[in-house]
Every structure is written in C-alpha cells, then in structure tokens.
N, C-alpha and C positions, 0 to 999 in steps of 0.2 A: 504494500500500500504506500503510494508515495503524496507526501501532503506538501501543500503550496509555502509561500513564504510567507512567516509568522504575521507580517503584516496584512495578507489577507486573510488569514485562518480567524486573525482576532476581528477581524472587517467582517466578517461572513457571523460569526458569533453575536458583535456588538449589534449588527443588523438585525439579528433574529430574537435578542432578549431586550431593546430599546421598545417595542409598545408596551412593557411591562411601566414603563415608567410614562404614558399617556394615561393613566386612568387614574391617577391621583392628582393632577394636575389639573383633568376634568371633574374630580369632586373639588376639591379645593376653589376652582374657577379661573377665570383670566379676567380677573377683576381691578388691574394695574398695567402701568407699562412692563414694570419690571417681569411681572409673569408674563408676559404678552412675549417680550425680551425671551424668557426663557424656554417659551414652548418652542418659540422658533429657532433657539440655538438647537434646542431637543430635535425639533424636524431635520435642518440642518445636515447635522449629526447623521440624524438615522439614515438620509438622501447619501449623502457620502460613506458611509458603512455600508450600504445596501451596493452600491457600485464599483465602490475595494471589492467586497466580498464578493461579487460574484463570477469570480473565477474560482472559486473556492473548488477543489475536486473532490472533493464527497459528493458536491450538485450536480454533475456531469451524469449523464446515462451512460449505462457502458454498453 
C-alpha cells in the first residue's frame, strides 16, 4: 500500500472531519463579524483541504 505525501494524507483527513466543526457554530449562531470572520476562515479551510486532499490514494478506485 503506498500513501501520498503527508501533506495530503492530512488534506484528505482535515477535509473529511472539518463539518464536525459546522454545527456548533450553527447552534451558537453568526450573530457578529467576528463569527461571520470565523465560519469563513472554517469554509476556507475546508475548500483548500478538500483540494490538497484529493489526491489522497485510498480515494482512487482501483
């Protein structure tokens, strides 16, 4: 089994457990800039991990 560079293995991972941290944010609310600020670094984030990561080779059909 041969796995990608670290940096996408953690891209591919940070992409897949990052909605974990969308539903406290939506209880809490976006009731400031500052949350407003923060969901969109959280999106952000998950946009770019989702595109690292997907070369991930465990994704790959064989």
């Amino acid at each position: 089994m041969e796995f990608g560079s670290p940096v996408t293995t953690v891209a591919f991972w940070l992409g897949a457990l990052l909605p974990l941290f969308y539903l406290p944010v939506f209880v809490v609310g976006i009731d400031s800039i500052t949350a407003l600020t923060s969901f969109l670094a959280l999106l952000t984030i998950h946009v770019v991990a989702l595109v690292v990561g997907h070369d991930y080779p465990e994704t790959r059909s064989r």
